[in-house]
BAFI-3210 file (N, C-alpha, C; in Angstrom, 3 decimals, decimal comma, padded with zeros to 6 digits):
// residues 260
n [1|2|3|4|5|6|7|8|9|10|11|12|13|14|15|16|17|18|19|20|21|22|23|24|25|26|27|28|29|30|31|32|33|34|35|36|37|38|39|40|41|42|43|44|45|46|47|48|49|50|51|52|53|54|55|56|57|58|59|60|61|62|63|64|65|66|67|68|69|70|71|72|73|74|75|76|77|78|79|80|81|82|83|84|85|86|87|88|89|90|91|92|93|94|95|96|97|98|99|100|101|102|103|104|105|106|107|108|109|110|111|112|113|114|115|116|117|118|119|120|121|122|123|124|125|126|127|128|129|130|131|132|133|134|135|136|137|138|139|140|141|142|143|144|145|146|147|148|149|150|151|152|153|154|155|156|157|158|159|160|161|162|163|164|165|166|167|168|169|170|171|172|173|174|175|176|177|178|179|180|181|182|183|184|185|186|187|188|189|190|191|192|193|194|195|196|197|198|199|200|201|202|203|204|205|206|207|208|209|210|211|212|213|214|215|216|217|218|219|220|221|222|223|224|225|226|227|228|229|230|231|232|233|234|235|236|237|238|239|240|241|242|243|244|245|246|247|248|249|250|251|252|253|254|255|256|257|258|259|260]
n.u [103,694|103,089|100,700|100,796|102,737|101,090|099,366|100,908|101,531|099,126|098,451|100,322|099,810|097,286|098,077|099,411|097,465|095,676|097,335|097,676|094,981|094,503|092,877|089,885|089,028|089,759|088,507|085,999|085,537|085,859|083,462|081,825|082,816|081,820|079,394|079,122|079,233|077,675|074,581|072,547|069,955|069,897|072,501|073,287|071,818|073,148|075,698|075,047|074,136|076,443|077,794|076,510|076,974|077,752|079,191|081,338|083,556|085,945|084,728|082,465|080,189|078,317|077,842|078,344|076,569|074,216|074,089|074,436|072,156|069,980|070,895|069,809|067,092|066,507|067,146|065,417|062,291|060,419|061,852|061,369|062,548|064,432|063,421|063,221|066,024|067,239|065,663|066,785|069,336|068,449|067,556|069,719|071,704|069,820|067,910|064,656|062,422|062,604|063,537|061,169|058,921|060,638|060,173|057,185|056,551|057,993|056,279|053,903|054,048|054,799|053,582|053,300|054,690|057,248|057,914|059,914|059,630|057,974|058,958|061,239|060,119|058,440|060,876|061,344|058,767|059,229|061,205|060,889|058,418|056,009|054,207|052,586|051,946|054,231|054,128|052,221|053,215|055,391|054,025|052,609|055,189|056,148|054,312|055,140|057,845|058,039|060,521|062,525|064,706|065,875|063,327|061,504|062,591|062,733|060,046|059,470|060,290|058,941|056,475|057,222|057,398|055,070|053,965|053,122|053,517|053,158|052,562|054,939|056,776|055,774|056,491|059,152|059,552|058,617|060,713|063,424|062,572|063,754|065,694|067,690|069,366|069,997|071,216|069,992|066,900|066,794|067,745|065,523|063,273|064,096|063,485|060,443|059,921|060,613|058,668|056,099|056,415|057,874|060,518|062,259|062,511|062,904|065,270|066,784|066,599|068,145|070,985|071,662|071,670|073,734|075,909|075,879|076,013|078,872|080,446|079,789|080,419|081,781|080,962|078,647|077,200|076,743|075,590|073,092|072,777|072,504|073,908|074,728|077,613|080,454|082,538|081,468|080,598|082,337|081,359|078,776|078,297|079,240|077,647|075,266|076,395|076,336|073,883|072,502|074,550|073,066|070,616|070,561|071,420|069,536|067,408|068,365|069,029|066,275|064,512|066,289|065,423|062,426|060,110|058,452]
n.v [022,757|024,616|025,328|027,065|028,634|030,129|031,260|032,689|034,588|035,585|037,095|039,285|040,421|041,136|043,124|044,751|045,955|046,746|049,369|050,738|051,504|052,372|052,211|052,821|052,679|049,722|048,298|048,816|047,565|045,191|045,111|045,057|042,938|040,589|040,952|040,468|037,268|036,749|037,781|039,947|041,488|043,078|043,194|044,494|047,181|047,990|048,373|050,698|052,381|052,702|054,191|056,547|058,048|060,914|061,682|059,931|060,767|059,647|056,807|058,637|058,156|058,804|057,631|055,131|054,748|054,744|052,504|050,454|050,483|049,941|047,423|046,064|046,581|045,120|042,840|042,476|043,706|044,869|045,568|047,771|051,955|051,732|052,967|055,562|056,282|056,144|058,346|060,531|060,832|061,567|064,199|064,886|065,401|067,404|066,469|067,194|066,762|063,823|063,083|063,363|061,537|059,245|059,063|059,316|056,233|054,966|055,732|055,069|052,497|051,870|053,792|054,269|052,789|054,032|056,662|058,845|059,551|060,993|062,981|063,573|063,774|066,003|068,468|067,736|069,231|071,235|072,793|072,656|074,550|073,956|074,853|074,004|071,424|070,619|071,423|069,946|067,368|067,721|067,364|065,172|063,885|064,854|064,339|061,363|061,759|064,244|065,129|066,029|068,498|069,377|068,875|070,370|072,991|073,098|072,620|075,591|077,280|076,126|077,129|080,110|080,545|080,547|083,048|082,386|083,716|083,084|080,738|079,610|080,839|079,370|076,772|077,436|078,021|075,853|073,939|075,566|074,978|072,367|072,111|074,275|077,280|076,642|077,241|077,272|076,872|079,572|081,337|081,044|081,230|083,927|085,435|084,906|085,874|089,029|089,582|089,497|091,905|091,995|092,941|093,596|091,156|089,764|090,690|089,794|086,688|086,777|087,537|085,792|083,503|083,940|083,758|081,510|080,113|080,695|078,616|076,376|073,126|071,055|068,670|069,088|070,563|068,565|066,869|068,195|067,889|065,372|063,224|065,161|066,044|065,402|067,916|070,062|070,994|073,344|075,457|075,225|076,510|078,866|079,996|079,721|081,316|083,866|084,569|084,431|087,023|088,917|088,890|090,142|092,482|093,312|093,214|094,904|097,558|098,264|097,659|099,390|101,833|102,032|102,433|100,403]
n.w [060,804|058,485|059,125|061,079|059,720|058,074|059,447|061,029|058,797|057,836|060,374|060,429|057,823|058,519|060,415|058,555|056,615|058,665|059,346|057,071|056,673|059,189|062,639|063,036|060,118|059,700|061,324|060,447|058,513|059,166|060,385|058,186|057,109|058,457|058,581|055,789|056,264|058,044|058,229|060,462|061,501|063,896|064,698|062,568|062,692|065,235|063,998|062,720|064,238|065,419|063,803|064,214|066,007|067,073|068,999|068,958|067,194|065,600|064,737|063,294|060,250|057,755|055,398|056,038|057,868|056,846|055,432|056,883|057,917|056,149|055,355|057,798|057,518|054,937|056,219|058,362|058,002|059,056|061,917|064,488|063,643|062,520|059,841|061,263|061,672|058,904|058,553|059,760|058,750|056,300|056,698|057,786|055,600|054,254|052,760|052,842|052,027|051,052|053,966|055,209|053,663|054,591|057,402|057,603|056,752|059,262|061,452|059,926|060,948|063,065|064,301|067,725|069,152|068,610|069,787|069,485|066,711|066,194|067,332|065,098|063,290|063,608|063,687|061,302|059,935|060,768|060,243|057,048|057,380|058,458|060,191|062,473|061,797|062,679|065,682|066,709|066,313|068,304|070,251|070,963|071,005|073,551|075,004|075,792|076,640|079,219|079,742|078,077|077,383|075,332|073,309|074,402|073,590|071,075|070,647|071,584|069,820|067,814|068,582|068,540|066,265|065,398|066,706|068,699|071,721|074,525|074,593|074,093|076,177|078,565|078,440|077,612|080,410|081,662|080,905|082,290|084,817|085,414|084,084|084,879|083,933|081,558|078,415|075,831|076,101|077,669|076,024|074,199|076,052|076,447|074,182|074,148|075,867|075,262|073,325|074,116|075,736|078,023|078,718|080,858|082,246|080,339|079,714|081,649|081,348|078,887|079,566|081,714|080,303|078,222|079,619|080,572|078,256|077,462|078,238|077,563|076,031|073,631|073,513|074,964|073,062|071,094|072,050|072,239|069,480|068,394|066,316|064,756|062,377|064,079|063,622|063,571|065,662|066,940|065,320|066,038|068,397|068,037|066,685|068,160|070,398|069,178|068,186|070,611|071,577|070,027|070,639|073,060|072,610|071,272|073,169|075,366|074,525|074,307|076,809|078,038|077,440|077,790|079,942|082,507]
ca.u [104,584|102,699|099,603|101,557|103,738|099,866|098,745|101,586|101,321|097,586|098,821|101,680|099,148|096,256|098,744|099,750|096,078|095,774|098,752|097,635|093,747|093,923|091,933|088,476|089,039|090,099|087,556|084,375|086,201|085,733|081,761|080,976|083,105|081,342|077,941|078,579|079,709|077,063|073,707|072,126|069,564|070,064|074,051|073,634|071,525|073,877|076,504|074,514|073,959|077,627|078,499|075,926|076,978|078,346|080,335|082,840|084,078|086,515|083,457|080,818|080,060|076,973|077,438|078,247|075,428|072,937|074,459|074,221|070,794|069,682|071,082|068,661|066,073|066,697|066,884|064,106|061,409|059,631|062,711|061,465|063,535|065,127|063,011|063,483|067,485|067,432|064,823|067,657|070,148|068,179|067,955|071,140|072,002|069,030|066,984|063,710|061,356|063,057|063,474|059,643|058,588|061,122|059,346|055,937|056,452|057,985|055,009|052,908|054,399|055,347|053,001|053,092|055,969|058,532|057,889|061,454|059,557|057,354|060,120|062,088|058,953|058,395|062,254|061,473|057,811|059,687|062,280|059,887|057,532|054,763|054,676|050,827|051,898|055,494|053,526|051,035|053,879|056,278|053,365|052,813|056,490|056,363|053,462|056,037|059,185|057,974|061,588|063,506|064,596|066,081|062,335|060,429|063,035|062,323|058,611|059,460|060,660|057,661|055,641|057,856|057,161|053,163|053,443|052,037|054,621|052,711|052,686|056,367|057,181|055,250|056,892|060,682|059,258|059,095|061,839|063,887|062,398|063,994|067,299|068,309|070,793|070,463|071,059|069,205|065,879|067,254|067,523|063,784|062,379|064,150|062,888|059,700|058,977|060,640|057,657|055,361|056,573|058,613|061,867|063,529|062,517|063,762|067,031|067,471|067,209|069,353|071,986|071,733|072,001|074,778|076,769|075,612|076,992|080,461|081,581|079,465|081,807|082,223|080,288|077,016|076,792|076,539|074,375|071,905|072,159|072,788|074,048|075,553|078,855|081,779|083,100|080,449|080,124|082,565|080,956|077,368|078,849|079,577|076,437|074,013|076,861|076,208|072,368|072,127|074,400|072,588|068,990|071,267|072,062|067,909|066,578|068,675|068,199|064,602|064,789|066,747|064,416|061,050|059,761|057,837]
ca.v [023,884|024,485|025,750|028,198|030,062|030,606|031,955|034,438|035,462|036,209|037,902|040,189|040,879|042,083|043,774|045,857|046,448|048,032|050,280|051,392|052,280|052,726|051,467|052,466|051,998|048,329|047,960|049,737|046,720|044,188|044,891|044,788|041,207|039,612|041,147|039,357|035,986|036,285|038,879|040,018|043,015|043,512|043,731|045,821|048,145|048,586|049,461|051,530|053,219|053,266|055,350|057,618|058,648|062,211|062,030|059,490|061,465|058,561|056,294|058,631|058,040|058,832|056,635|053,705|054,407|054,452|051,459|049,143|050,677|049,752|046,186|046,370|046,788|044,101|041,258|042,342|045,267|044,963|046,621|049,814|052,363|051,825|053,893|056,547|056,346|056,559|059,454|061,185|060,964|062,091|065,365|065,563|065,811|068,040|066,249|066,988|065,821|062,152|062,311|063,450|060,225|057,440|058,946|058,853|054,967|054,925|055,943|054,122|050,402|051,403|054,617|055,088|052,192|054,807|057,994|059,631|059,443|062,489|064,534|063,997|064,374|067,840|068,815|068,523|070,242|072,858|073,484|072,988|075,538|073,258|074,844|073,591|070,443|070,367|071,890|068,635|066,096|067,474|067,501|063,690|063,252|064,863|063,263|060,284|062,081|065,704|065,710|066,338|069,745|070,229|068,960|071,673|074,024|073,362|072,888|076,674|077,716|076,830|078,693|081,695|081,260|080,783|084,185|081,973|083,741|083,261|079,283|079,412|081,122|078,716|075,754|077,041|078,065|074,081|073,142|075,522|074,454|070,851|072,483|075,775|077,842|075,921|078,792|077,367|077,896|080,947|082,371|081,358|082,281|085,760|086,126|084,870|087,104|090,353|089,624|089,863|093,329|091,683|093,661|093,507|089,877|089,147|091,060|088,770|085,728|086,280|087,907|084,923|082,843|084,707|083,744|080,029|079,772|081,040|078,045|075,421|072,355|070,545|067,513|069,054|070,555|067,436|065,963|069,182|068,359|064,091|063,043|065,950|065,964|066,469|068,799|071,170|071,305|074,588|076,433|074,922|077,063|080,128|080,214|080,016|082,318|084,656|084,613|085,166|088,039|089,392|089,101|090,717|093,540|093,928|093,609|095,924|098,357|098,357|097,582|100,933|102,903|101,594|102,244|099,437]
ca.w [060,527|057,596|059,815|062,078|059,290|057,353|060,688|061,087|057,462|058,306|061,474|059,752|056,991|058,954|060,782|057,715|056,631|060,238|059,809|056,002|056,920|060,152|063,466|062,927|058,896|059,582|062,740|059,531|057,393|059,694|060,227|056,595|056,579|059,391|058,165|054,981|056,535|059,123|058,277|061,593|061,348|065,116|064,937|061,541|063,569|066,095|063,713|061,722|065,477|065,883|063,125|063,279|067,177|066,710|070,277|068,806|065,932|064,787|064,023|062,419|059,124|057,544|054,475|056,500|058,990|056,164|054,569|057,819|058,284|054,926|055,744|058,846|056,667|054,307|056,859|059,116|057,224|060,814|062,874|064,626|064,148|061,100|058,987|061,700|061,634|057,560|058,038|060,343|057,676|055,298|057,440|058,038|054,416|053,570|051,843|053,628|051,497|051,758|055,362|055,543|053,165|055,487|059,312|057,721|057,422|060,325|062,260|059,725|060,818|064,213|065,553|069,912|069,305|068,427|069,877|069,131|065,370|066,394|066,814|064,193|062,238|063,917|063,078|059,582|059,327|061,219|058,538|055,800|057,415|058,327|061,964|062,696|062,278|063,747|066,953|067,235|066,375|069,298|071,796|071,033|071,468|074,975|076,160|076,010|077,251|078,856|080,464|077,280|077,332|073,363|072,403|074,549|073,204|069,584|070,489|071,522|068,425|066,667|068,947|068,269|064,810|065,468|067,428|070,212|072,381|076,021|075,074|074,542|077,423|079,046|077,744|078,367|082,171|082,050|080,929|082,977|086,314|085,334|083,390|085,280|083,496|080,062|077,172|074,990|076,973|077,914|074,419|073,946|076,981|076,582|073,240|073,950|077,267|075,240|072,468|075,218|076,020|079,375|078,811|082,259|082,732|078,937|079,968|082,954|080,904|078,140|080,425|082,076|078,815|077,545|081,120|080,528|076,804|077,533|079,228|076,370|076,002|072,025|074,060|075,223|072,300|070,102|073,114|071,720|068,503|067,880|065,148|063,599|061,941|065,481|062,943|063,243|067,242|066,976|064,402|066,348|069,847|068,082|066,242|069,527|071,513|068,403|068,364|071,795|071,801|069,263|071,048|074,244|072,537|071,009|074,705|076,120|073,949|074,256|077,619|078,518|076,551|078,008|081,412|082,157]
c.u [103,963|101,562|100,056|102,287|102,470|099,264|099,682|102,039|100,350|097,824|099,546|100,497|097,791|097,150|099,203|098,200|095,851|096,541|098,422|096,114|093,473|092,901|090,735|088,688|089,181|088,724|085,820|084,578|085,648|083,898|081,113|081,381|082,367|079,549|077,636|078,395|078,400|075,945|072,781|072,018|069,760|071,471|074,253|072,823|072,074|075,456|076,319|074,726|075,563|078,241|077,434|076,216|078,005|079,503|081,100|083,049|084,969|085,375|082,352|081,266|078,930|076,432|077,727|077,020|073,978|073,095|074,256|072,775|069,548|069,629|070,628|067,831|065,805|066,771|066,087|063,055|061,005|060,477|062,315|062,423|064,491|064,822|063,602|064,884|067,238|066,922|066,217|068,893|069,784|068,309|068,388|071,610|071,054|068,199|065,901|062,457|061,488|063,066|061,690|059,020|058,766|060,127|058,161|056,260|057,283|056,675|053,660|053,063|054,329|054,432|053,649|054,478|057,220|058,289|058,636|060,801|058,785|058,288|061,246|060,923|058,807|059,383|061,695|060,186|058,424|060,556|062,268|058,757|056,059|054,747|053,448|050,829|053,329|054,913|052,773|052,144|054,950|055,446|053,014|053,732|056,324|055,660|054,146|056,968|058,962|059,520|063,015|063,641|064,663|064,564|061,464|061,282|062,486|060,643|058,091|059,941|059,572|056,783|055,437|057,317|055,555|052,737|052,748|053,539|054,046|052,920|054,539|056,895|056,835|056,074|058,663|060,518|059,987|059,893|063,040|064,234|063,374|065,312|067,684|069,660|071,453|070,166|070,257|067,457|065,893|066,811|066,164|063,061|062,773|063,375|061,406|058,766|059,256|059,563|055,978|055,099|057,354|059,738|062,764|063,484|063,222|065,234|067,255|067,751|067,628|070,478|072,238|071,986|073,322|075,999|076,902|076,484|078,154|081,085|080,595|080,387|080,857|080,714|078,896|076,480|075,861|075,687|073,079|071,291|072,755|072,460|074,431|076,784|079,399|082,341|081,945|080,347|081,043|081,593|079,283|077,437|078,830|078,289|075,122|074,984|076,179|074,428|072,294|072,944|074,025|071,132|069,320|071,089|070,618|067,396|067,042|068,756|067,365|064,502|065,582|065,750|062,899|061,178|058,664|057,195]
c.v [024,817|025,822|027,358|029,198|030,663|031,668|033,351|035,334|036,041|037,593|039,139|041,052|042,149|043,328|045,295|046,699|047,409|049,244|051,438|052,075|052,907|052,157|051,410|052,006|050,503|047,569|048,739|047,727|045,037|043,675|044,792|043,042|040,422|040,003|040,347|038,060|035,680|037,123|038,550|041,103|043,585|044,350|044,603|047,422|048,593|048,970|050,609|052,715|053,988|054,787|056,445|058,686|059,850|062,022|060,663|059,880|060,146|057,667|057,144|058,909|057,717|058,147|055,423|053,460|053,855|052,890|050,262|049,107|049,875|048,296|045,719|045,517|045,733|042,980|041,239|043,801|045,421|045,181|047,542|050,425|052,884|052,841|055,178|057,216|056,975|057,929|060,862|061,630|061,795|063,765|066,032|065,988|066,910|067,711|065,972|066,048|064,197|061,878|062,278|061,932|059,141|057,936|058,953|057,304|054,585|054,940|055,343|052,952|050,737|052,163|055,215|054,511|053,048|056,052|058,950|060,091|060,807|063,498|064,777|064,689|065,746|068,514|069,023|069,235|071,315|073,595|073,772|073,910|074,934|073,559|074,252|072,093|069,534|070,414|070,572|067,856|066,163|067,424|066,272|063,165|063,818|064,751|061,782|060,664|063,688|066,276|065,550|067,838|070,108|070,022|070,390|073,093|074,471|073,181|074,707|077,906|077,861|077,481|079,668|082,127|081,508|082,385|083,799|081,764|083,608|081,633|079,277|079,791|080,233|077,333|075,708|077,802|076,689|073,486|073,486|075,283|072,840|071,212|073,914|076,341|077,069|076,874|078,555|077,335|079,065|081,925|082,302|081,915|084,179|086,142|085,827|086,046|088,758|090,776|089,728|091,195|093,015|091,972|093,429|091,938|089,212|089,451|090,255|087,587|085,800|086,941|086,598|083,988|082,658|083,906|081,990|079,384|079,815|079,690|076,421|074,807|071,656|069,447|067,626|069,493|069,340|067,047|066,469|068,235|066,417|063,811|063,919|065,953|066,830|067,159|070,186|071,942|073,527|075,832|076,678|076,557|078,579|080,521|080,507|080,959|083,917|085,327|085,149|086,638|089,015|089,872|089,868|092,082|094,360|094,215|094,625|097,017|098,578|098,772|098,970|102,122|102,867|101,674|101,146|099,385]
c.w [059,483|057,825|060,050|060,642|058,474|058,556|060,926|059,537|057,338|058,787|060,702|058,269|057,170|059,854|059,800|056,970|057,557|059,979|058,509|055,945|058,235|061,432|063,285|061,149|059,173|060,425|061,561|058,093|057,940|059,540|058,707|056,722|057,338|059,043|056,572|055,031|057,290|059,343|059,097|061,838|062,680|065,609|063,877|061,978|064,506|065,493|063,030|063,505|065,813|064,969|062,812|065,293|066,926|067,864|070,141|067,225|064,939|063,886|063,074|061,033|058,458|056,311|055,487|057,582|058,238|055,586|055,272|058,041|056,840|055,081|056,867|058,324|056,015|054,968|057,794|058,990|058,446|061,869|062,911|065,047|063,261|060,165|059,609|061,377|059,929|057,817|058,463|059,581|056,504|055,676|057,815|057,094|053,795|052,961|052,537|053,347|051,377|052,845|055,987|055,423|054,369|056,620|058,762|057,482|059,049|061,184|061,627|060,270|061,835|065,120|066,957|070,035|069,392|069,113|069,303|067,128|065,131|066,505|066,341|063,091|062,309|063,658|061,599|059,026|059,794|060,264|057,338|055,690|057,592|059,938|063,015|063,303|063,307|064,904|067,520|067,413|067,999|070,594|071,750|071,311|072,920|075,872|076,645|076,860|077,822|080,089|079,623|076,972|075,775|072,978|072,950|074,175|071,369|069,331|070,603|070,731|067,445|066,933|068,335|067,111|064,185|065,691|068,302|071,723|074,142|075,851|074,950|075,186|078,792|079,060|078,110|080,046|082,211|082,378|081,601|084,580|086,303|084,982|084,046|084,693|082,000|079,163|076,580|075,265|077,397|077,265|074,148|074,767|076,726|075,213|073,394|075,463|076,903|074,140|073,495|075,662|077,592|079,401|079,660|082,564|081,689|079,275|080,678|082,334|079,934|078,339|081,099|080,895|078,298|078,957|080,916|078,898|076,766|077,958|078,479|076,210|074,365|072,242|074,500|074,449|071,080|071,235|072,995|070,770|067,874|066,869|063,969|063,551|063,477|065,399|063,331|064,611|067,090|066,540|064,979|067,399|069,213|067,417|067,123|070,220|070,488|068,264|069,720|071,938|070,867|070,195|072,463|073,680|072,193|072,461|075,289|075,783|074,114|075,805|078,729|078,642|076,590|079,272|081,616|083,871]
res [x|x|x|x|x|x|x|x|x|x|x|x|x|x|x|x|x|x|x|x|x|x|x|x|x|x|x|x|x|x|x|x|x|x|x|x|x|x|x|x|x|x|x|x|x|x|x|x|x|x|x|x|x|x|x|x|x|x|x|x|x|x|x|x|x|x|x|x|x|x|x|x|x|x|x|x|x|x|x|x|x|x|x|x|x|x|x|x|x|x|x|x|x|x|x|x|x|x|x|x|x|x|x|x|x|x|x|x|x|x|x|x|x|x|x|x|x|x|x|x|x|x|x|x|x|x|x|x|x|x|x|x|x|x|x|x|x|x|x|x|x|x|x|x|x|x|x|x|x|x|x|x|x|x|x|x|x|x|x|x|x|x|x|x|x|x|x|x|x|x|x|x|x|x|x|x|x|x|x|x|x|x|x|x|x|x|x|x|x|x|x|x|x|x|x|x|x|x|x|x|x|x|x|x|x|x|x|x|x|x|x|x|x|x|x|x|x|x|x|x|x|x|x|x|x|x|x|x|x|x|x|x|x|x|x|x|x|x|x|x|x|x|x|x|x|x|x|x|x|x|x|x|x|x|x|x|x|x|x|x]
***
């Protein structure tokens, strides 16, 4: 008798826990307790994974992602992957020069093992202005994967910013033979074919662009841009609808006013 009324005092207890944090709070509560009872860099890597997945908003949490990742780390230094994840965080918060530091070990311990480590690496020479070497690291990443469109988009970014506007036109050709009607190739190819002097062909694709963004859902956004705050996806949408009709309004301009 004794047993049973301890059991539904348990019951009734966790019950109110639940009710005062909440499902994922109680379900973030749980994985710390069973990670202390029971440390397992494999299952702290997959919650570190959980809370760092942008497309379930309830779960992400970028201190608890670092915090399981960390606890990774600590029960197996030789997980690839780990470094990478921290480096991603760090990135997310801004702090480049830390996320630079974690992906160079990354790619020291792990190298060809990780690929995905090249282009986070290239993300952050790109933001730090290192476009020479962003440019090498994302063409090592898509000798691994050359059927990721966001990387040959942001490999076409640093182009843009090389002024090596015939390879980035080149590059979102690629990726729209494989993605047709994806804006964000769009927006580069148009800017990179109206730096060219290709006016009517630039008008076509970011008219086309512009047609493709309007109808951008919360979800493919974050599928762009993983791992950024699900808070942000709005503000992400109006920011690329905004850019592009911005580079709409340069081409066609020009574009009017040029016989070509």
């Amino acid at each position: 008798m004794m047993r049973r009324r301890s059991s539904a005092i348990a019951l009734c207890a966790l019950f109110l826990v639940a009710v005062f944090l909440g499902r994922e709070s109680l379900r973030a509560l749980y994985e710390r307790a069973s990670d202390m009872l029971a440390p397992n860099a494999s299952r702290e890597f997959a919650y570190g994974e959980r809370h760092l997945d942008a497309t379930d908003p309830n779960a992400y949490d970028l201190s608890l992602a670092e915090y399981f990742f960390r606890q990774a780390l600590a029960h197996d230094p030789n997980m690839p992957y780990v470094y990478h994840e921290l480096a991603r965080i760090a990135f997310l918060r801004g702090d480049l020069d830390r996320a630079l530091v974690l992906i160079n070990i990354e790619i020291a311990e792990h190298g060809s093992a990780t690929p995905n480590a090249y282009y986070v690496r290239g993300l952050i020479e790109g933001y730090t202005g290192r476009y020479a070497d962003a440019e090498r690291d994302y063409g090592i990443y898509l000798s691994h994967d050359s059927y990721d469109w966001a990387a040959m988009n942001d490999d076409a970014w640093i182009l843009l910013k090389e002024k090596k506007y015939a390879q980035a036109a080149a590059i979102t050709k690629q990726g729209l033979s494989s993605f047709p009607g994806n804006p964000w190739l769009l927006n580069s190819e148009a800017t990179a074919l109206y730096e060219l002097g290709s006016y009517r062909t630039a008008l076509s694709a970011i008219e086309e662009a512009q047609r493709s963004a309007a109808t951008i859902t919360a979800d493919e956004w974050l599928h762009a841009y993983p791992g950024n705050a699900p808070q942000s996806a709005s503000a992400g949408i109006a920011s690329l609808k905004s850019a592009i009709a911005q580079n709409a309004q340069l081409i066609a301009t020009t574009a009017s006013s040029t016989v070509q």
